[in-house]
N, C-alpha and C positions, 0 to 999 in steps of 0.2 A: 502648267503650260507656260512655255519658255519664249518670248516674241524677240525677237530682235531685227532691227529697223538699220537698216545702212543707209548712208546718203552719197553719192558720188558729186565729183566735179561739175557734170553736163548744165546744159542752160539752166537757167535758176527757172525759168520758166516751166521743164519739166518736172517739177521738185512736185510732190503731190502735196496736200491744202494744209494746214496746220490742223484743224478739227483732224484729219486722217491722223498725222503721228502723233497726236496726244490722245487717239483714243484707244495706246494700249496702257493699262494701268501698270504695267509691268513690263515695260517693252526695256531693252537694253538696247542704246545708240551705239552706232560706230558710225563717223564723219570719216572719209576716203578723199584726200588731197582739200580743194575748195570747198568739196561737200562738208566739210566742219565747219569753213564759215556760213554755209547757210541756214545750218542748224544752230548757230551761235547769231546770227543776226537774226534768228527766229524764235531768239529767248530759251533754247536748248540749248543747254551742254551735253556735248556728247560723252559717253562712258567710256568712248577711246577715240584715239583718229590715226589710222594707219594710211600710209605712202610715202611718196617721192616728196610732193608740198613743191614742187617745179613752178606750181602755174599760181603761185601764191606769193602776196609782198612781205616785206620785210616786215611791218609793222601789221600783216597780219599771221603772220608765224609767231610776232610775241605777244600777240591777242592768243593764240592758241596754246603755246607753252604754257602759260600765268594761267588759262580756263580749264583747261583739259587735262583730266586727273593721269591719265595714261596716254602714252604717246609712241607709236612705232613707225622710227622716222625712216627708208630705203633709199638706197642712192636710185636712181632715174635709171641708170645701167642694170635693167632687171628682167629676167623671164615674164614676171608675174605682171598684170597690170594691177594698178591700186586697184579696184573692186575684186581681184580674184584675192587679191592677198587679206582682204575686209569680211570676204566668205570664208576666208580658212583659218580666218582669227572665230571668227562666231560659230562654226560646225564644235569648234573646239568646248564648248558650251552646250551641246548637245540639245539644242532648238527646237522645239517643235513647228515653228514656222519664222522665214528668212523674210522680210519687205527690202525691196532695194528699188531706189528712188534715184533721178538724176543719170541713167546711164542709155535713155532712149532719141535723145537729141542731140544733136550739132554734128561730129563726125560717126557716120557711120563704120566704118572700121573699129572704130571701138564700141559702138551698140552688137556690133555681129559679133565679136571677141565677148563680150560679154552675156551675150545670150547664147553660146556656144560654150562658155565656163559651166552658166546655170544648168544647161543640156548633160555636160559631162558630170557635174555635181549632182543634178537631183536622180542619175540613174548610179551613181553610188551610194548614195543615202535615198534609199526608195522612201522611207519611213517621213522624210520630213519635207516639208512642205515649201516651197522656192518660188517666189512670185515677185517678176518686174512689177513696178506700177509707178504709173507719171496720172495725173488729173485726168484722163482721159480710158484709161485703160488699163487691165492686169495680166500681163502674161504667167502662162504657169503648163512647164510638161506632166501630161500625163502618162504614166503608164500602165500597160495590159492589167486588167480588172476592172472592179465596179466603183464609180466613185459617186457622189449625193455632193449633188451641190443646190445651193438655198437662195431662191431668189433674191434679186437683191437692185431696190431701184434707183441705184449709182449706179448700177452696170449693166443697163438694159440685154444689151444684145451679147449672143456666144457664139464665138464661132471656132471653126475646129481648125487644123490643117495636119496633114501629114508629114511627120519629120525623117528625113533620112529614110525612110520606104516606107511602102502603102503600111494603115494601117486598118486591120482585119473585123470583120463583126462587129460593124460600128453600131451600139443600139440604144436608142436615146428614146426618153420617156418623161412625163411631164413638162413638154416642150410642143412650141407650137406645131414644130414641122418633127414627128415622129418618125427615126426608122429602125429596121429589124436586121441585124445582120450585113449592114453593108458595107462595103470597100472604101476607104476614102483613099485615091491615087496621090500620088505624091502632083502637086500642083494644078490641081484641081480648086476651084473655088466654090463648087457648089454645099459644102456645109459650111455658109457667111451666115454673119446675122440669124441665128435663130431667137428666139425668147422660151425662159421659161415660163410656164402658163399657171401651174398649180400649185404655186411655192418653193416645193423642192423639187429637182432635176435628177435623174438617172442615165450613167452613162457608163456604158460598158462595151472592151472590146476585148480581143483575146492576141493580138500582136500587133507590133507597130510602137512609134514612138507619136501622141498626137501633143501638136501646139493650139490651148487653147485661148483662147482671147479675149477676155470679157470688156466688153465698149459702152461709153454713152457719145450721145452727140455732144459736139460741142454748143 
């Protein structure tokens, strides 16, 4: 199993905990623009740092030059943004799961852009596993079938939502609030907050694209 942990620019504040990215023993970093300083001021070097580097000083581009074994520098004039180009560096590695940190705060235009990359990436690569996550929260799409997911008491609550149209035979099992078959509309909010109840979670639909959202309080 292949982990690889991206970190982006956004507020340092949404960067998820250090205990969180040291606990892959095997995880492979890539720092996206300032997201390399914050894994560099958090005692990680990262294994690459791809982008622009726009929103970065002088004297910390030669902190990253001299630290950073690999480095893929783009001029700012680019289709891609840094995190799409941080995801197409690490597919290329063939991943069994993607963490990317730092891209759910400050301007949303670029949270929508990037959770609309992960939306177009994870139904290319169905097989591999693509999950936001800031201290708070893990986003992750799912698609049609059965998936088992395992309690887990960092992320109390689960909630579903419908992407891009309803999604079909929603039927959810070892959860507090159980159902059989049912519809969730696209903008609907009534599958918020459920909990799993029995340690592991079942959850199966047969079409639809679902976002789902695993929370604690703050």
């Amino acid at each position: 199993m292949k982990t690889i942990v991206i970190c982006a620019g956004g507020p340092e504040q949404e960067i998820v905990s250090n205990d969180f990215l040291l606990s892959f023993s095997d995880a492979f970093f890539i720092g996206t623009d300032h997201g390399t300083m914050y894994l560099l001021n958090r005692g990680i070097v990262p294994d690459m740092a791809v982008g622009d580097f726009d929103s970065i000083t002088d004297e910390e581009w030669q902190e990253i030059s001299e630290r950073v074994p690999h480095i893929e520098r783009y001029s700012p004039e680019k289709n891609e943004t840094d995190t799409e180009l941080a995801i197409i560096k690490a597919l290329s590695s063939e991943p069994t799961t993607i963490y990317i940190t730092g891209v759910t705060g400050g301007r949303l235009d670029h949270y929508e852009a990037n959770l609309h990359t992960v939306y177009r990436l994870q139904l290319a690569y169905p097989q591999l596993h693509i999950k936001i996550v800031n201290r708070s929260n893990e986003l992750q799409f799912l698609l049609p079938g059965e998936h088992t997911m395992v309690q887990d008491d960092h992320y109390k609550y689960m909630s579903f939502f419908a992407f891009k149209g309803p999604v079909e035979n929603m039927t959810l099992r070892g959860v507090l609030y159980e159902t059989t078959n049912e519809v969730i509309e696209v903008g609907t909010s009534r599958f918020t907050s459920n909990e799993i109840s029995d340690g592991i979670a079942s959850i199966s639909f047969t079409a639809g694209i679902c976002l789902m959202i695993r929370s604690k309080d703050d």
